[in-house]
C-alpha positions in Angstrom: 4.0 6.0 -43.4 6.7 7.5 -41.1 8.1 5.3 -38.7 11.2 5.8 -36.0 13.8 3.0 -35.4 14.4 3.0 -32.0 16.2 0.2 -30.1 13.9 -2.0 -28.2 14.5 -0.7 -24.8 13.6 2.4 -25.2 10.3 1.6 -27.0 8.4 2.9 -24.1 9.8 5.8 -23.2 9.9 7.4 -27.0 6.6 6.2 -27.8 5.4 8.3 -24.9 7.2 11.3 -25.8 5.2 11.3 -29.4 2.3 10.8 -27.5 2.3 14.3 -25.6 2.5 15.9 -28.8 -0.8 16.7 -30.6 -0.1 15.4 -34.1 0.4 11.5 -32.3 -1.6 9.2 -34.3 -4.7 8.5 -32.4 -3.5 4.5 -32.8 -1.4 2.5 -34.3 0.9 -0.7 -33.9 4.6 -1.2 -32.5 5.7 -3.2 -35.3 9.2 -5.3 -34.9 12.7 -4.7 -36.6 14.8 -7.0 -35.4 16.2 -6.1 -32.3 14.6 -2.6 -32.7 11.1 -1.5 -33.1 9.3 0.9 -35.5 6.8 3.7 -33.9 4.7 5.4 -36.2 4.7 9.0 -36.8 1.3 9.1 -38.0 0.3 11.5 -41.0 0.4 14.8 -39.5 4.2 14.9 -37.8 5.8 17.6 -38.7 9.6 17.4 -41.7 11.6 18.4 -38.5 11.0 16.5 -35.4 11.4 18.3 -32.2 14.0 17.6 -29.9 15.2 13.7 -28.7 13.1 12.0 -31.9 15.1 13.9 -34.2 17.8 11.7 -33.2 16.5 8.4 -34.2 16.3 7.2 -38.2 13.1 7.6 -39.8 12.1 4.5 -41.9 9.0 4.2 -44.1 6.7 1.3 -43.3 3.3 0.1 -43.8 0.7 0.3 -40.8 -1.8 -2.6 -40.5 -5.4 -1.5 -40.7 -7.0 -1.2 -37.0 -9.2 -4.0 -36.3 -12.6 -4.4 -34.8 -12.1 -2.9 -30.9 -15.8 -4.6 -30.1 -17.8 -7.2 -31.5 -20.7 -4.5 -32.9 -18.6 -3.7 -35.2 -18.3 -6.6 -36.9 -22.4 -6.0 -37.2 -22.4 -4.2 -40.9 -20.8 -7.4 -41.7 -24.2 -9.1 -41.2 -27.0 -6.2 -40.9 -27.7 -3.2 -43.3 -26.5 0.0 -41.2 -30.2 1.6 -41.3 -31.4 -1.4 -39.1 -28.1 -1.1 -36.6 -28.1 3.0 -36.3 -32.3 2.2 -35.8 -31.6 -0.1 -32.8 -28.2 2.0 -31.6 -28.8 1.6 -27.6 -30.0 -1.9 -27.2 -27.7 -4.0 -28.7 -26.5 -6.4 -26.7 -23.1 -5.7 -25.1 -23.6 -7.8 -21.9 -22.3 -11.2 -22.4 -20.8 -13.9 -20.5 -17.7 -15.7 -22.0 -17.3 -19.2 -20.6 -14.2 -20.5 -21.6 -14.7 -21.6 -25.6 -18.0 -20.9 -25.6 -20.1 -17.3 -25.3 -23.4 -16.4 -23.9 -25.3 -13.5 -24.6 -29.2 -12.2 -23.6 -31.3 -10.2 -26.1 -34.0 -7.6 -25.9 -37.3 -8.8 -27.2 -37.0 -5.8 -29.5 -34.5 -7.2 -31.5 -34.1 -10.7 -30.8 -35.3 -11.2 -34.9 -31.6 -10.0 -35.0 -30.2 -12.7 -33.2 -28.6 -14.9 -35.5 -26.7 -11.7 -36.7 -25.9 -10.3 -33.6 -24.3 -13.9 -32.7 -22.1 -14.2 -36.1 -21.2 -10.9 -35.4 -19.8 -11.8 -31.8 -18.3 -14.9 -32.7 -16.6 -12.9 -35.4 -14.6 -10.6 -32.6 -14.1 -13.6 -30.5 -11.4 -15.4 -32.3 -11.3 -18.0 -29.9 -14.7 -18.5 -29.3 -16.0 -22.0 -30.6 -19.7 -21.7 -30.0 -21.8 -18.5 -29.5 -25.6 -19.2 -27.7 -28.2 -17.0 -27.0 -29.3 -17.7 -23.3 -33.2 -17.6 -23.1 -32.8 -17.7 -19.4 -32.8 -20.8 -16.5 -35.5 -23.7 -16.2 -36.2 -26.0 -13.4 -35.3 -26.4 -10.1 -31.7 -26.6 -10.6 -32.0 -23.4 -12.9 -30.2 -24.6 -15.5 -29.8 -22.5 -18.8 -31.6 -22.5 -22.2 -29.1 -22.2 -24.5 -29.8 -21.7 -28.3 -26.7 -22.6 -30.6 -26.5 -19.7 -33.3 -23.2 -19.7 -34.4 -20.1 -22.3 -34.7 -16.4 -22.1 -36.0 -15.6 -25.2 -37.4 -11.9 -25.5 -39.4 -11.7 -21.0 -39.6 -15.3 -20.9 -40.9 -17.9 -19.4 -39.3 -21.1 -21.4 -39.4 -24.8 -19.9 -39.0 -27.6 -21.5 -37.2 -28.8 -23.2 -40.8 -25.2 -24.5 -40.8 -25.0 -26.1 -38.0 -28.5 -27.9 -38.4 -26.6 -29.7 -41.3 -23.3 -30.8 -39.3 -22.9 -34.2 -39.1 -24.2 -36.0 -35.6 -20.8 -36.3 -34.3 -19.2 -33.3 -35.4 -22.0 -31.2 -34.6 -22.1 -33.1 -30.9 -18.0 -31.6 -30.5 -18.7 -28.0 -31.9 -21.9 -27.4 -30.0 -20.3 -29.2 -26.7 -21.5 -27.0 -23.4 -18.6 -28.8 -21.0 -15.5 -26.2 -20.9 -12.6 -24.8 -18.8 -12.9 -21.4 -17.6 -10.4 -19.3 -15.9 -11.3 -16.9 -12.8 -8.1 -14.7 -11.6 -5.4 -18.0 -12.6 -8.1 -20.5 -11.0 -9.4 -23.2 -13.5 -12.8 -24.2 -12.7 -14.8 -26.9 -15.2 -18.1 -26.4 -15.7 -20.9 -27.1 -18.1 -24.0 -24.4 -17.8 -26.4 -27.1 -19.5 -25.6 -29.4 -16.3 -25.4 -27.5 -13.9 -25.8 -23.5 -13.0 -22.4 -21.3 -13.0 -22.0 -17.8 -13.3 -19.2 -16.1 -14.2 -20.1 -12.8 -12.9 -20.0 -13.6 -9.4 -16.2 -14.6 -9.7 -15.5 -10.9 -7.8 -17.4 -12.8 -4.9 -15.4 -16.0 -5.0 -12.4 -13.8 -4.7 -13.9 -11.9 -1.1 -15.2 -15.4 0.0 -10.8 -16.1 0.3 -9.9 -12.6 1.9 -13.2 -12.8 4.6 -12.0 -16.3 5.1 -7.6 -15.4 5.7 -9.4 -13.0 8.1 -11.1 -15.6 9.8 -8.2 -17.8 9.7 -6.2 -15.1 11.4 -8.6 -14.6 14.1 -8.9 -18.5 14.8 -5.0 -19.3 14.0 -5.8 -22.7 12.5 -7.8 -23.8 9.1 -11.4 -23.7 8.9 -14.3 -26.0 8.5 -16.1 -24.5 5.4 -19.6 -25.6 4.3 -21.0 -24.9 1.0 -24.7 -26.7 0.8 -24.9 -25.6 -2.7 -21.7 -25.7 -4.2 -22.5 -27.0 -7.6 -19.8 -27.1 -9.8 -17.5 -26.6 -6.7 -15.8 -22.6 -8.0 -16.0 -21.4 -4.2 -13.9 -24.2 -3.3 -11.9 -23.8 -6.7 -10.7 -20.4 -5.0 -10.5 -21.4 -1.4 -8.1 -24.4 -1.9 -5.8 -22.2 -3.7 -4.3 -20.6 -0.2 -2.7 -23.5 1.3 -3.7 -24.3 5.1 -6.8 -22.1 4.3 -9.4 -25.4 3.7 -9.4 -27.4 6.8 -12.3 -29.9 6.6 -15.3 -29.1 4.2 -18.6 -29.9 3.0 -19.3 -29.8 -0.4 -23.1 -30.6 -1.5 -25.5 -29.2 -3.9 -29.0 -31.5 -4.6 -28.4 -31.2 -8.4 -26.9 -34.8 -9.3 -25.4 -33.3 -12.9 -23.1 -31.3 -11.2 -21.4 -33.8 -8.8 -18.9 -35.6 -12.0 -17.8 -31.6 -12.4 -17.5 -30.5 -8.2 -15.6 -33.9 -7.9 -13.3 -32.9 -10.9 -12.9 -29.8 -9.7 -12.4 -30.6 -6.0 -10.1 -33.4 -7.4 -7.7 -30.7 -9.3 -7.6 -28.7 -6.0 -6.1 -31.5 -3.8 -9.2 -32.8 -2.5 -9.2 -36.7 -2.5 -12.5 -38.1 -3.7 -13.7 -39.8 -7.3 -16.7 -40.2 -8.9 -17.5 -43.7 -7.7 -17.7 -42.7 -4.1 -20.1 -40.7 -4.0 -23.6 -42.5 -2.7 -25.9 -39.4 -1.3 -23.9 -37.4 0.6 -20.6 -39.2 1.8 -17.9 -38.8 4.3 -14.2 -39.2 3.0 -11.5 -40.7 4.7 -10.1 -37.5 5.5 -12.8 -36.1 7.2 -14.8 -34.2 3.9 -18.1 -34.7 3.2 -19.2 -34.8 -0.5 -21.8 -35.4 -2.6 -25.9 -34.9 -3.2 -27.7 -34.1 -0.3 -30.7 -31.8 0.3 -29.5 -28.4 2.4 -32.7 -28.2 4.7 -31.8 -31.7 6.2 -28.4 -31.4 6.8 -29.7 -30.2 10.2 -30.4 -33.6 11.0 -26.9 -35.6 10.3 -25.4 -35.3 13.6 -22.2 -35.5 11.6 -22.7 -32.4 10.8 -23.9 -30.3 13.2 -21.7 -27.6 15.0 -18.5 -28.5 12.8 -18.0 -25.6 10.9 -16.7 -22.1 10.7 -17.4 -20.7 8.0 -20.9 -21.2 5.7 -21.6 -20.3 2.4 -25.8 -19.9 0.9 -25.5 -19.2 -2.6 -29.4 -20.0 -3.2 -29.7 -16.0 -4.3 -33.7 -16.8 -4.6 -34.7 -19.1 -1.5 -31.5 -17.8 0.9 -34.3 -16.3 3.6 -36.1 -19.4 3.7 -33.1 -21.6 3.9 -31.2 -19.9 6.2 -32.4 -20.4 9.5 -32.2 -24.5 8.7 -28.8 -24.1 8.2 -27.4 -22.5 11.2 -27.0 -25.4 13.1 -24.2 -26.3 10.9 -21.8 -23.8 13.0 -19.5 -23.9 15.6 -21.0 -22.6 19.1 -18.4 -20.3 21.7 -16.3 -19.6 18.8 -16.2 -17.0 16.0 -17.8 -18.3 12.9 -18.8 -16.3 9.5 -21.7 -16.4 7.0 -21.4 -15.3 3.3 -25.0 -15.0 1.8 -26.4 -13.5 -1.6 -29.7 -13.1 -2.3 -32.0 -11.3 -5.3 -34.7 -9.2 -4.4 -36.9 -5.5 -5.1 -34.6 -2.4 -3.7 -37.1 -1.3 -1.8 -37.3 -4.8 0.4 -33.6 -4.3 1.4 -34.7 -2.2 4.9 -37.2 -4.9 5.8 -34.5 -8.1 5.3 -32.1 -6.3 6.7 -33.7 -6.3 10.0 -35.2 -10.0 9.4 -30.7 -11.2 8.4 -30.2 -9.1 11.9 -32.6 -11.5 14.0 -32.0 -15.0 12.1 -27.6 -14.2 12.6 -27.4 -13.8 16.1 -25.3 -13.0 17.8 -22.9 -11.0 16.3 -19.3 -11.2 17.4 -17.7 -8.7 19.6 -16.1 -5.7 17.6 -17.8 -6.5 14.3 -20.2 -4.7 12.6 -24.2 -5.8 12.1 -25.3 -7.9 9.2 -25.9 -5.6 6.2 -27.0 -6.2 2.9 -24.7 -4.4 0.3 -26.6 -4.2 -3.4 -23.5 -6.0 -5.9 -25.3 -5.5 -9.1 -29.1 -5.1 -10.9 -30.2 -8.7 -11.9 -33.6 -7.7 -13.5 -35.3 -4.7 -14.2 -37.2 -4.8 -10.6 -34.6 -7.0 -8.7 -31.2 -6.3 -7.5 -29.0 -9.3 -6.5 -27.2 -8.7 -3.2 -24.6 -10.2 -0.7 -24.4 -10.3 3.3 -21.3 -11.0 5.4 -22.3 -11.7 9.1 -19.7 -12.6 12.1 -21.0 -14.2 14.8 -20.3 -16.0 18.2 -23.2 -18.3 18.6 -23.2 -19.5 22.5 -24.3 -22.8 23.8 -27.6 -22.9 24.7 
């Protein structure tokens, strides 16, 4: 195929002039030459090229096939195409990568297709080491059913059948649900078999910083943050990343799995605390208090109470019924700011709206009202949601 020479710092600028003409291939790869670099032609440029390309040499040179641009098409690998153009619409293209691992939902429809539909992901995913089918949370601490379907073990690809034949130990490492993953540059450990974590809500994490350098602006000092169910610790993750941001905080979730990965985490962030501190909940020498502690009686730890300016609810299902136990938590006679999220039927919005405007009272001077914004739909009925309130609570 046709290829121009052209030195390396003009790459850009030619390979945009052959793309304003219409016989530009519709893709193909810079490939290198040295200190030059070769831009195809494609098959349909015309013997005379028009103006500044006809100075560069043409070269012949062999363009790589395209590969796969999304993991469906790695499908007629693993499914006839009858069954895939049958289905076309409902294959599952929502997934949630978490660090070497990959999560995907399925449609009842076609969850017989399941083991193909995760060899076919894991095929796109070159540096995926385990692909699982999430059937959903369990328990009180929600934590996720995952189904191992497919493995990569030394370039292979292993099936569901496979990897029931693993040896214990090697099977243990492949199938291992404790990673790293990576939100805007911010490491955060997790494992979703421990302890809930959702990747999608890493867009919230990010306006948890900018509300909070706003309220850091307003008070001109750092701020007390509490986050009663923190988990794995990835609001903090963010939060500790703007230095003088963090002053004192409380990090606490009920869920004892979590606390080895919030103390890591915290622990990577500049937080002093280890593993063998922890006894319930527990104040550090520094004035942080972490550990396991129910959120509806941190009212009653007079440790606690009126220390903080800024509180996070993250309990998207109970947030209403928690709330109003957790207000006690904040500063009075000064501005303070709630983040909240919470799931629930569209049509309910109006009705909490009003119920958010009574419980976070009263709201400082020059800010708007509590409203509830709608983020994303998290079932066919439900929408989860988020609230930012800015109050000055007064002394009674």
């Amino acid at each position: 195929m046709r290829h121009l020479r052209v030195p390396k710092r003009q790459t850009q600028s030619i390979l945009e002039c052959i793309n304003n003409f219409e016989w530009a291939p519709e893709w193909s790869r810079v490939l290198i030459d040295g200190e030059f670099r070769l831009l195809s032609l494609g098959d349909n440029a015309p013997a005379q090229l028009p103006g500044t390309l006809s100075s560069f040499e043409e070269v012949e040179a062999y363009q790589p096939a395209r590969l796969p641009q999304k993991w469906i098409e790695h499908l007629p690998d693993y499914l006839d195409e009858p069954t895939i153009t049958h289905h076309q619409g409902i294959w599952p293209n929502a997934q949630e990568p978490l660090g070497e691992i990959l999560v995907f939902k399925i449609e009842r429809e076609i969850e017989r297709y399941s083991q193909a539909v995760a060899l076919a992901k894991i095929s796109h995913h070159k540096t995926v080491r385990v692909v699982f089918r999430d059937h959903g949370v369990t328990g009180e601490f929600r934590i996720r059913d995952l189904e191992p379907l497919a493995t990569r073990l030394n370039e292979q690809i292993i099936d569901k059948a496979g990897i029931e034949s693993l040896d214990g130990e090697i099977k243990e490492a492949l199938l291992a649900t404790n990673t790293t993953v990576r939100e805007f540059g911010v490491s955060i450990q997790i494992d979703p078999q421990l302890a809930f974590f959702s990747h999608r809500l890493q867009g919230e994490r990010v306006r948890n910083v900018d509300s909070a350098m706003k309220l850091k602006e307003m008070l001109g000092r750092p701020l007390n943050i509490a986050d009663p169910y923190c988990g794995v610790g990835p609001a903090f993750a963010h939060l500790l990343q703007v230095d003088g941001l963090v002053g004192n905080l409380l990090a606490s979730d009920l869920n004892g799995d979590a606390i080895p990965l919030l103390v890591e985490n915290l622990s990577h962030n500049g937080i002093k605390v280890e593993v063998g501190q922890i006894d319930g909940l527990t104040a550090l020498e520094d004035g942080n208090f972490v550990g396991i502690q129910d959120a509806l009686e941190l009212k009653n730890d007079e440790r606690l109470i009126g220390q903080f300016d800024m509180l996070l609810v993250n309990l998207p299902h109970d947030t209403m019924k928690h709330l109003p136990h957790l207000l006690d938590l904040l500063k009075r006679d000064s501005p303070t700011l709630v983040r909240g999220w919470l799931v629930t039927p569209e049509d309910d919005i109006p009705m909490l709206q009003n119920e958010l405007q009574n419980i976070l009272a009263p709201t400082l001077e020059g800010q708007q009202k509590v409203e509830i914004v709608q983020r994303r739909q998290y079932s066919s009925s439900d929408w989860l949601c988020r609230f930012e309130a800015w109050l000055n609570i007064l002394t009674e």
